[in-house]
ZANUSE-740136 format. One record per residue (C-alpha): x, y, z; residue number from 1. Coordinates in steps of 0.001 Angstrom, whole numbers, padded with zeros to 6 digits. Layout:
BEGIN
[[X; Y; Z]; NUM]
...
//
This chain:
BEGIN
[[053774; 101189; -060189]; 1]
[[050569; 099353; -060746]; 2]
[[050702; 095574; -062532]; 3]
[[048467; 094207; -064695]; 4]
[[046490; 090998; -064063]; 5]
[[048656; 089434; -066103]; 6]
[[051665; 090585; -064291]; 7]
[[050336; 089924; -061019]; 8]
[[049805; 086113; -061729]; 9]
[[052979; 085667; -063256]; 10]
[[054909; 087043; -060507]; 11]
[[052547; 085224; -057819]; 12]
[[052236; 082067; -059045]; 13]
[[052072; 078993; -057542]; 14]
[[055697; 077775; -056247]; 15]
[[056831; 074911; -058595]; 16]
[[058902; 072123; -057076]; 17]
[[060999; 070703; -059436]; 18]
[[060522; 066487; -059448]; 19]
[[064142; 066107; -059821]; 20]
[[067909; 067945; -059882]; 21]
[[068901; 069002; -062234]; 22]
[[072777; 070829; -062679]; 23]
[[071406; 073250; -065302]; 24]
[[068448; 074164; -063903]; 25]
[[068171; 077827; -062365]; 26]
[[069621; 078528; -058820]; 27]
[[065761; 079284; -057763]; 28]
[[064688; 075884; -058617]; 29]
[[067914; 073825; -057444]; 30]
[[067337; 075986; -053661]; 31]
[[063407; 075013; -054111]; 32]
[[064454; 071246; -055078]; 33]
[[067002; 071014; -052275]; 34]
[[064290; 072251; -049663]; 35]
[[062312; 070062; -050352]; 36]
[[064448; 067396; -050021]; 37]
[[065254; 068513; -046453]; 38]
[[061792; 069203; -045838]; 39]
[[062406; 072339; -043148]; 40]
[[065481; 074240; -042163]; 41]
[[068005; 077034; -042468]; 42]
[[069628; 078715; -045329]; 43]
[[072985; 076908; -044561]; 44]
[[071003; 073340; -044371]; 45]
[[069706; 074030; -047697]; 46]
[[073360; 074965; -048989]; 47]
[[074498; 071485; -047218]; 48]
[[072081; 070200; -049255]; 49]
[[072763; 071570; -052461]; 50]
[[076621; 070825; -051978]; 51]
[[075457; 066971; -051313]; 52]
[[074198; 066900; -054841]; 53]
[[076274; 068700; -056741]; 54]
[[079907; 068610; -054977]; 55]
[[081923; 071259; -057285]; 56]
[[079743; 073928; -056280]; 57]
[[081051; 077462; -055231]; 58]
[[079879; 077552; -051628]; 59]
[[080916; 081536; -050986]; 60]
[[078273; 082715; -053674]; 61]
[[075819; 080163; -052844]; 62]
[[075139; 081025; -049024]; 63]
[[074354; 084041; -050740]; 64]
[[072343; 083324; -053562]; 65]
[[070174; 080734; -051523]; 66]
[[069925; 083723; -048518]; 67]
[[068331; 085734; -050741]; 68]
[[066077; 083429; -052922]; 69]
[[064781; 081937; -049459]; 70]
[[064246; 085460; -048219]; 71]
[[062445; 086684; -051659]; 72]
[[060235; 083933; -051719]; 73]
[[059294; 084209; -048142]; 74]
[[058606; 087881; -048868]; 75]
[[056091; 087004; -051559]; 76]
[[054296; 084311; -049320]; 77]
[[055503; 081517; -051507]; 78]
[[056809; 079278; -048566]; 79]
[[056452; 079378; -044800]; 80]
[[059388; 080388; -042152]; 81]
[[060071; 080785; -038327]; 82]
[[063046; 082121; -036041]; 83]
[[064431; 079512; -034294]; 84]
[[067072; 080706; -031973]; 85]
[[067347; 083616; -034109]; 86]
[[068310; 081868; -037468]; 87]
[[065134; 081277; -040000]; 88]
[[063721; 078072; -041189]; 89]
[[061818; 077995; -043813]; 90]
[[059287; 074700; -045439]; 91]
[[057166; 074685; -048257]; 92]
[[054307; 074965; -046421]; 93]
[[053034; 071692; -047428]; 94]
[[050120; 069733; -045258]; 95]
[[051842; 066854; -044059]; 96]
[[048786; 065913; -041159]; 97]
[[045734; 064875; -041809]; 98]
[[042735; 068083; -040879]; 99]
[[040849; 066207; -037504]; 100]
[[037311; 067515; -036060]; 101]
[[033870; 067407; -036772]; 102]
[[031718; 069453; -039041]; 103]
[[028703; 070735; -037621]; 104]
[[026592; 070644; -040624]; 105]
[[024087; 073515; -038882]; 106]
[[026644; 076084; -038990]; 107]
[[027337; 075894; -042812]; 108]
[[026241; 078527; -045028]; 109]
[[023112; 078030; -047185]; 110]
[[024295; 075603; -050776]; 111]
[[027615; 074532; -048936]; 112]
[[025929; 071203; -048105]; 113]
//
């Protein structure tokens, strides 16, 4: 099956991070939210997470709800992850140190400068 253009963005768009949590708010964006909050780690530190801000929620479907939202959107390229002792830990991929080096100005292409 081919998509569109239109398609295609929609279903790779840019990740949104929700600014705050909200209880109503889809599971996607409460897993997104609470990952951010943690700023790297595992499946089951995002579900700590999650059950720090909103206490009454069902833990059984949520380890596997946020298992597989983690795993689609790390699928799609949408945010970063890395075995660490055989468990995956995922971030949002966001710079958080500055870029360091020199630019050798000779080496750019021709109208970069």
């Amino acid at each position: 099956m081919t998509m569109t253009d239109d398609d295609f963005r929609e279903e790779y768009k840019p990740l949104h991070i929700p600014a705050e949590y909200f209880e109503a708010d889809t599971e996607q964006n409460k897993i997104i939210y609470a990952l951010a909050q943690i700023g790297e780690g595992s499946a089951a530190m995002v579900v700590d997470k999650l059950e720090m801000l909103q206490p009454e929620i069902k833990t059984e479907q949520l380890v596997a709800i946020t298992k597989q939202v983690l795993t689609h959107l790390y699928d799609k390229g949408q945010i970063r992850g890395k075995d660490i002792n055989g468990e995956m830990h995922y971030d949002l991929a966001k710079i958080t140190h500055e870029n360091y080096g020199d630019v050798n100005p000779e080496l750019l292409a021709p109208g970069l400068d």
